[in-house]
DRENVO-769178 format. One record per residue: residue in one letter; x, y, z of N, C-alpha, C, O in turn. Coordinates in pm, whole numbers, padded with zeros to 5 digits, always signed. Layout:
<recs>
AXYZXYZXYZXYZ ...
</recs>
This chain:
<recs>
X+11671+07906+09172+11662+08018+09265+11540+08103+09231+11485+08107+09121 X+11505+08168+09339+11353+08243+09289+11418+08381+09340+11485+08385+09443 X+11399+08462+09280+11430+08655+09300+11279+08727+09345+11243+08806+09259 X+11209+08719+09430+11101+08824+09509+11091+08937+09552+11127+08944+09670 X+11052+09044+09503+11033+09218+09495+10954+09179+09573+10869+09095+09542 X+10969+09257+09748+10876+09258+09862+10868+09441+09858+10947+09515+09915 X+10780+09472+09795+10770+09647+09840+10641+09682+09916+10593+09601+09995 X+10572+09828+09886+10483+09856+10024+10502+10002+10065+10607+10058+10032 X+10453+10037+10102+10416+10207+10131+10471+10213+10248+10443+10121+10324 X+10577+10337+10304+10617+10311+10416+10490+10334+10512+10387+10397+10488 X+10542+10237+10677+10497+10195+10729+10370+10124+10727+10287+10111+10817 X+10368+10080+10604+10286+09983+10619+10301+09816+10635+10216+09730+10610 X+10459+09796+10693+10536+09688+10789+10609+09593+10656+10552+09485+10648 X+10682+09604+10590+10692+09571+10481+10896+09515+10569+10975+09430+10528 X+10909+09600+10680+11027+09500+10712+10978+09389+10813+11040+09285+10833 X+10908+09410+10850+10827+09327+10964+10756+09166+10863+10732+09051+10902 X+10749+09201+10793+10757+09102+10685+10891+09011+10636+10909+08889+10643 X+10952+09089+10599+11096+09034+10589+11122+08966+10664+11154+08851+10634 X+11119+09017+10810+11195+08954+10874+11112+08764+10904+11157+08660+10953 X+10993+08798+10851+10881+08672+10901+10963+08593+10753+10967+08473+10726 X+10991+08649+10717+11041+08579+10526+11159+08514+10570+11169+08403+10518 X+11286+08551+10672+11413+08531+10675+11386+08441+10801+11475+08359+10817 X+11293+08436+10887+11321+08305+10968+11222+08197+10902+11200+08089+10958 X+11167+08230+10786+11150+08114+10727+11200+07982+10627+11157+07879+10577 X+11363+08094+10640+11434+08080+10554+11507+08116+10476+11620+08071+10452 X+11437+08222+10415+11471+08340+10263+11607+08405+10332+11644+08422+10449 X+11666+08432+10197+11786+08532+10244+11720+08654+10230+11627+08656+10149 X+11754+08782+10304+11646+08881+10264+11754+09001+10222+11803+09045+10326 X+11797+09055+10130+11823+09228+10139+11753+09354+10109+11697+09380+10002 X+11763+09430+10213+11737+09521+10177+11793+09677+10111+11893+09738+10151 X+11692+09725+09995+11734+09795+09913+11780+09947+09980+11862+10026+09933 X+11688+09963+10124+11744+10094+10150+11891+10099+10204+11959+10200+10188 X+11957+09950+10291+12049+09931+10290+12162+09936+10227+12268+09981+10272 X+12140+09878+10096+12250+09868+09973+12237+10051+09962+12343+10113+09963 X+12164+10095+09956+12159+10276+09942+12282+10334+10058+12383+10397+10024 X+12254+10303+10168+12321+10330+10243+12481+10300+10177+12537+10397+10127 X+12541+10191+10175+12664+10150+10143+12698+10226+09978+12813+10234+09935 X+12626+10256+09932+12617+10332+09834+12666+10438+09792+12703+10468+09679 X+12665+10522+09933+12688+10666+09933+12812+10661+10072+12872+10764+10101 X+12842+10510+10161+12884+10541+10285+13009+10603+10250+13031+10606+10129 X+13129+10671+10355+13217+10751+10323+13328+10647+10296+13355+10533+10333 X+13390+10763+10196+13541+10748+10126+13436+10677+09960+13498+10693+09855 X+13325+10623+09951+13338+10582+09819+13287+10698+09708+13282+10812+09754 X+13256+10685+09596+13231+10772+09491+13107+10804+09538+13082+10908+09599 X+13007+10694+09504+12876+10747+09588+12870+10868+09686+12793+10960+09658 X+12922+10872+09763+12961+10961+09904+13024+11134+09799+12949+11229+09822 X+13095+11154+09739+13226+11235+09657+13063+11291+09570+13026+11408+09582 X+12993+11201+09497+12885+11289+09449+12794+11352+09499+12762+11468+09476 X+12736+11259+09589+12619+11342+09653+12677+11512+09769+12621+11617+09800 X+12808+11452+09794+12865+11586+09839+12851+11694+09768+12791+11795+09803 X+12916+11673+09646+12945+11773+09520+12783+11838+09506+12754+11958+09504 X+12711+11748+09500+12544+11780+09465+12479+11839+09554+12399+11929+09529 X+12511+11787+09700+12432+11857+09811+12505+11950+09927+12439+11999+10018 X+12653+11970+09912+12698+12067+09963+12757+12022+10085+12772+11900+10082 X+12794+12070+10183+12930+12049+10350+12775+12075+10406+12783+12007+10508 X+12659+12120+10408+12583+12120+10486+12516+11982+10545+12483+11971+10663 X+12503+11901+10470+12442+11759+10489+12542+11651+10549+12541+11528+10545 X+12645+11759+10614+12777+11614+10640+12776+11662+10758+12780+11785+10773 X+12770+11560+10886+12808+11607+11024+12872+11462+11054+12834+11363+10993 X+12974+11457+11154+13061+11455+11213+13154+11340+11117+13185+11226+11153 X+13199+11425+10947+13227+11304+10841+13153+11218+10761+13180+11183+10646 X+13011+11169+10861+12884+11145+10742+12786+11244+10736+12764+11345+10804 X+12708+11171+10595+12628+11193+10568+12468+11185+10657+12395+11088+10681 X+12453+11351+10696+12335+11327+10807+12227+11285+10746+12181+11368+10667 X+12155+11160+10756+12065+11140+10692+11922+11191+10672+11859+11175+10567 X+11875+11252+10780+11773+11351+10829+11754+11474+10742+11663+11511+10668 X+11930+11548+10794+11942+11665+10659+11920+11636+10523+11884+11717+10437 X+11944+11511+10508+11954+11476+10356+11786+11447+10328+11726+11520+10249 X+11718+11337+10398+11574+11347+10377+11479+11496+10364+11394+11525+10280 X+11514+11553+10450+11457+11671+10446+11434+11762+10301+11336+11807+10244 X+11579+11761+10276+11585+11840+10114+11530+11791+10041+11464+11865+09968 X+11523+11612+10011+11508+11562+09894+11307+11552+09928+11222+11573+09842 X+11282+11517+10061+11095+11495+10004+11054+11707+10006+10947+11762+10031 X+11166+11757+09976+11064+11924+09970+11123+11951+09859+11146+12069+09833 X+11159+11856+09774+11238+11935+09651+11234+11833+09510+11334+11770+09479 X+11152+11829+09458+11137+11668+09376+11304+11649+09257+11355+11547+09210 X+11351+11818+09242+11468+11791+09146+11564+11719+09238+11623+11616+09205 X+11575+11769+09337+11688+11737+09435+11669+11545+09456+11749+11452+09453 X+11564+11555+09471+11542+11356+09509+11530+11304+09437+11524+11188+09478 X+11509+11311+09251+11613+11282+09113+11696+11260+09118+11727+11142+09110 X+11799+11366+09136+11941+11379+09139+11976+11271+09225+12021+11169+09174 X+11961+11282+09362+12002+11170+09482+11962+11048+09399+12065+11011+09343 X+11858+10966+09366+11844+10863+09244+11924+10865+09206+12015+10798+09254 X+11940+10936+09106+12007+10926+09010+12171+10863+09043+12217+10777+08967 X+12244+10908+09151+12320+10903+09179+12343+10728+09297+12442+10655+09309 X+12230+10722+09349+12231+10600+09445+12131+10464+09371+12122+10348+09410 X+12073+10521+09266+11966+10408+09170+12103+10276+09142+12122+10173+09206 X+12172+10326+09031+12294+10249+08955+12374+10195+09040+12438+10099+08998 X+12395+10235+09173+12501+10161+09262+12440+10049+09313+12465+09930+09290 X+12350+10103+09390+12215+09977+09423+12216+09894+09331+12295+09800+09331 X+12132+09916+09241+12116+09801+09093+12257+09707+09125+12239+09589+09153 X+12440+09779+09119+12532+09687+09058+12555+09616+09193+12616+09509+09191 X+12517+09657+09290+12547+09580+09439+12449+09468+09446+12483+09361+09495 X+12309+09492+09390+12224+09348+09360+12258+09282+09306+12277+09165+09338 X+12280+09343+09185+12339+09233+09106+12453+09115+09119+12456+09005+09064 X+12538+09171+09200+12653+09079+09262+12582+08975+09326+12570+08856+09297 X+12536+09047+09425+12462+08916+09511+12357+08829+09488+12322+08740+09567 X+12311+08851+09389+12189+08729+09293+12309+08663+09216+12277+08560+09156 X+12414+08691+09207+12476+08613+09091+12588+08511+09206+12666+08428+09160 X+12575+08536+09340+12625+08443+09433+12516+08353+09534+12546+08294+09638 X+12369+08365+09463+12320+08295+09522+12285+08137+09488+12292+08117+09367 X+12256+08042+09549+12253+07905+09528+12136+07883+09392+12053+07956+09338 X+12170+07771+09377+11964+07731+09294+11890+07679+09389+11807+07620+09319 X+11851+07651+09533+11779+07639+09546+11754+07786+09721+11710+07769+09835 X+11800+07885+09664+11756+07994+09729+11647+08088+09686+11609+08140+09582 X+11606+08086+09837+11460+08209+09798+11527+08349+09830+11569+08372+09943 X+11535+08441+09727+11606+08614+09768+11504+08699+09759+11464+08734+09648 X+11433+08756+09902+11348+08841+09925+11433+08981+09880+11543+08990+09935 X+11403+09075+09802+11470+09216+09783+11347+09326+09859+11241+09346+09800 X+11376+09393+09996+11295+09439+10027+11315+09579+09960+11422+09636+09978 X+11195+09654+09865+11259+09745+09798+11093+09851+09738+11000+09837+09658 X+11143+09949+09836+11058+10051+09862+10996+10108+09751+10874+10113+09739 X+11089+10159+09652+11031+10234+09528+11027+10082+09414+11016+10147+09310 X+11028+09989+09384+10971+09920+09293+10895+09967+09192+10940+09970+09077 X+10752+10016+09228+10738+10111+09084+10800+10221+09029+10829+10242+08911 X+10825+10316+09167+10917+10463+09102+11032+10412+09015+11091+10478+08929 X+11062+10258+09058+11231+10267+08956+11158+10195+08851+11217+10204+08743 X+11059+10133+08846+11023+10054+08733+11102+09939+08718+11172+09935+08616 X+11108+09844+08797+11163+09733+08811+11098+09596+08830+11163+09491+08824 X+10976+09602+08853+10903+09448+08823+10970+09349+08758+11013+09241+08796 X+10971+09408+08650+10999+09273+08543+11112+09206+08589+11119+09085+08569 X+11204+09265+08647+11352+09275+08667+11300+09086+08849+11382+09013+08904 X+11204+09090+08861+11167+08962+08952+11108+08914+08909+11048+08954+08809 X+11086+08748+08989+11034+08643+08960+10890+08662+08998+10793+08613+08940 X+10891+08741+09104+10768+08696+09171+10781+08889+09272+10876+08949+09321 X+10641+08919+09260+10601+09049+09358+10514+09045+09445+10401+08994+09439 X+10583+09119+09559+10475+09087+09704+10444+09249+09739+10541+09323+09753 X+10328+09296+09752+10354+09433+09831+10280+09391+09971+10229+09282+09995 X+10286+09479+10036+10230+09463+10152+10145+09623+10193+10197+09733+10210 X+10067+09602+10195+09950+09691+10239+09892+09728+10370+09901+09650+10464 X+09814+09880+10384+09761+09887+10534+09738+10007+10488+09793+10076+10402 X+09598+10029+10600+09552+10175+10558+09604+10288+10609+09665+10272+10715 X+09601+10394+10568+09666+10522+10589+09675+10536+10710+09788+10535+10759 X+09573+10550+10786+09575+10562+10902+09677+10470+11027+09759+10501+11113 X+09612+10331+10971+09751+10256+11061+09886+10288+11042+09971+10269+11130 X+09916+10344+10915+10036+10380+10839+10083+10483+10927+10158+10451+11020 X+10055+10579+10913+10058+10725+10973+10066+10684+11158+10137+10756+11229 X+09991+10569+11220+10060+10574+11356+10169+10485+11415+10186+10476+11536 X+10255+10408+11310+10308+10350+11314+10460+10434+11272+10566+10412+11331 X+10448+10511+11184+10555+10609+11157+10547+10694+11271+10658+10709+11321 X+10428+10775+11349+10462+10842+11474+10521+10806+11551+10599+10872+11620 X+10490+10658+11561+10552+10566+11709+10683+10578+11662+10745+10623+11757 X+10763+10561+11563+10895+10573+11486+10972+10729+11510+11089+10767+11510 X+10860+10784+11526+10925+10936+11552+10919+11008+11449+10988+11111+11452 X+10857+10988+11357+10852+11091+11251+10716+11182+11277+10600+11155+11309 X+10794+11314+11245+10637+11417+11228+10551+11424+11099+10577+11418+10979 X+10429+11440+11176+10321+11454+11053+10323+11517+10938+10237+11492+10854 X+10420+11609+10917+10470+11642+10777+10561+11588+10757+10570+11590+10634 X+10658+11524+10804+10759+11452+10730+10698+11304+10673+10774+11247+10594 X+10580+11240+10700+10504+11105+10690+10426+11161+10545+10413+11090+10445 X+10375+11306+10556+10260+11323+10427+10342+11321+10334+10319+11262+10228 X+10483+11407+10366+10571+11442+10237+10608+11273+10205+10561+11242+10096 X+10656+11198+10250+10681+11062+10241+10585+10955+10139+10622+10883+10046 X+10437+10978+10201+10384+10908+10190+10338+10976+10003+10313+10898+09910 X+10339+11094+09991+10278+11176+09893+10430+11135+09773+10403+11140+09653 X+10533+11108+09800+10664+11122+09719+10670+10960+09679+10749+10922+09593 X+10580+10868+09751+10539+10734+09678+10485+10739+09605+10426+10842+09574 X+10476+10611+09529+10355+10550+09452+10223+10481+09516+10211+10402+09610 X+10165+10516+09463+10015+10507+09545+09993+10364+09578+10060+10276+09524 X+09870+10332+09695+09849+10183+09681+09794+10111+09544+09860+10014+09505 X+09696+10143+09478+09677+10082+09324+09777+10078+09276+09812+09961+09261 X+09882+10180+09224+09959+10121+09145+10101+10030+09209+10200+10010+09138 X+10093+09990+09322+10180+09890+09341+10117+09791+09350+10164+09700+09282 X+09959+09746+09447+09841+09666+09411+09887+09557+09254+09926+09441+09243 X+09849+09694+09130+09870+09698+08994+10005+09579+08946+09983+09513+08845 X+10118+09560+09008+10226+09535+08935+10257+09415+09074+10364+09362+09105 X+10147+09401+09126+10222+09260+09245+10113+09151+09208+09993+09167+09190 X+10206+09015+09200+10143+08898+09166+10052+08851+09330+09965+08764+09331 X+10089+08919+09441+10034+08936+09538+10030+09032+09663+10139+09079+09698 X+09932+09062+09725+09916+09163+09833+09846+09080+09950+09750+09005+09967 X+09978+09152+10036+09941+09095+10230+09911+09231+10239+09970+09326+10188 X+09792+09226+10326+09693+09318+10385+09798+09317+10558+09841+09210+10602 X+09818+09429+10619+09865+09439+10732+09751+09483+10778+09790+09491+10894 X+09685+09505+10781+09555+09577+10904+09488+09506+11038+09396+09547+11109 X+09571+09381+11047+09508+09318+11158+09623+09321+11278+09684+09423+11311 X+09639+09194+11332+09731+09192+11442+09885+09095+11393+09887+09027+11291 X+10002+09105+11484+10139+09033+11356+10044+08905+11362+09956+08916+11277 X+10035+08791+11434+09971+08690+11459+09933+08647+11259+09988+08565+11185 X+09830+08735+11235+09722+08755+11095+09852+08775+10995+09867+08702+10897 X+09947+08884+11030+10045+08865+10906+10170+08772+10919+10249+08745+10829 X+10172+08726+11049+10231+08637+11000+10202+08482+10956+10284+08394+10929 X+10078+08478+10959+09999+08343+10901+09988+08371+10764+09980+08286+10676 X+09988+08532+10744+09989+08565+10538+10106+08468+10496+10105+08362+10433 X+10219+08550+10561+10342+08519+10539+10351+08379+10498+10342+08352+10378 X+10372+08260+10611+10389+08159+10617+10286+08092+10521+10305+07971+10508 X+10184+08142+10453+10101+08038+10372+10144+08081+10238+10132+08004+10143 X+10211+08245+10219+10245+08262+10057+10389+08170+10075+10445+08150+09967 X+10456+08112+10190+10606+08103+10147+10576+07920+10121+10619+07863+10021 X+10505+07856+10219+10495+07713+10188+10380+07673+10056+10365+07558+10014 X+10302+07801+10000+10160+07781+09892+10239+07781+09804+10273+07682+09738 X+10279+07895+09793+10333+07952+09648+10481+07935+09651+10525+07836+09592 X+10568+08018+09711+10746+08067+09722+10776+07907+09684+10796+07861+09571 X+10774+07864+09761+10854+07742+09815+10839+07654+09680+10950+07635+09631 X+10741+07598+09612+10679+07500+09509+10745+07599+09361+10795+07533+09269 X+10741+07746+09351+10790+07807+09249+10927+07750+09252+10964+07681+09156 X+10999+07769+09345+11186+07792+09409+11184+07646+09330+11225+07657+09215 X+11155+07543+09359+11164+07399+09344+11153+07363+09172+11194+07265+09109 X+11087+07471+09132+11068+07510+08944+10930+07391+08901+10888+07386+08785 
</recs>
């Protein structure tokens, strides 16, 4: 089995990737997902971040996620704490599911903070995916986010060098899907595929 850290600066298409990864085959999860189930209601996850962030961030029984973004990119203790609290659940929910996968599966982990958690080593193989600020920034507008909620975002990452720094490879998004998805398909039959096989 091969384990692949796919991370990437938001919007710089890093699910748009995935998904080129999972009809090629790969099983893909993603890490903001397992976050989600993490905290969803009735579990502990959910019981802390309440305790931590108060009846204000809960509308109609969940957790509003908006309210909750908001606090944590204007407050760096506050988006610790939230870590702190959704890091370890994530981690034990991966872990289950690498330990039910086949030997001859490829497991894309699409997973945003990779350097902030310091987890490289923890894969076989690292992909980031790249694009310049600018494409970045109109691709999150088209998404609906405002221009301060994208700087605070983009500023509460890790920079492009140091994810560059810690990936055995980088897909450049700056062209058209067509271009990334020909990246795609030549790292999964060049490289993925011939690693997976050992």
């Amino acid at each position: 089995m091969l384990v692949v850290a796919l991370t990437g600066g938001i919007g710089a298409g890093k699910s748009t990737v995935a998904q080129y990864f999972a009809e090629l085959g790969a099983l893909v999860i993603d890490a903001d997902q397992l976050a989600r189930i993490a905290i969803e209601r009735g579990s502990d996850g959910f019981s802390e971040v309440l305790l931590r962030f108060g009846d204000d961030i809960i509308v109609n029984g969940d957790i509003d996620r908006k309210k909750l973004a908001e606090i944590i990119f204007s407050d760096q203790s506050a988006r610790k704490d939230l870590e702190a609290i959704i890091h370890p659940r994530v981690q034990a929910i991966f872990a289950e599911a690498v330990e039910d996968l086949g030997e001859d599966d490829i497991l894309i982990y699409e997973i945003p903070l990779l350097v902030e958690t310091d987890a490289a080593e923890k894969f076989d193989y690292v992909i980031t995916v790249e694009a310049d600020l600018e494409s970045r920034k109109a691709r999150l507008l088209k998404k609906g986010l405002y221009i301060s909620q994208i700087e605070k975002r983009i500023a509460a990452q890790a920079t492009p060098q140091s994810r560059e720094a810690i990936a055995d490879t980088v897909i450049r998004n700056d062209g058209d899907e067509d271009e990334l998805l020909r990246q795609v398909e030549n790292l999964w039959e060049s490289v993925l595929l011939p690693l997976s096989l050992g």
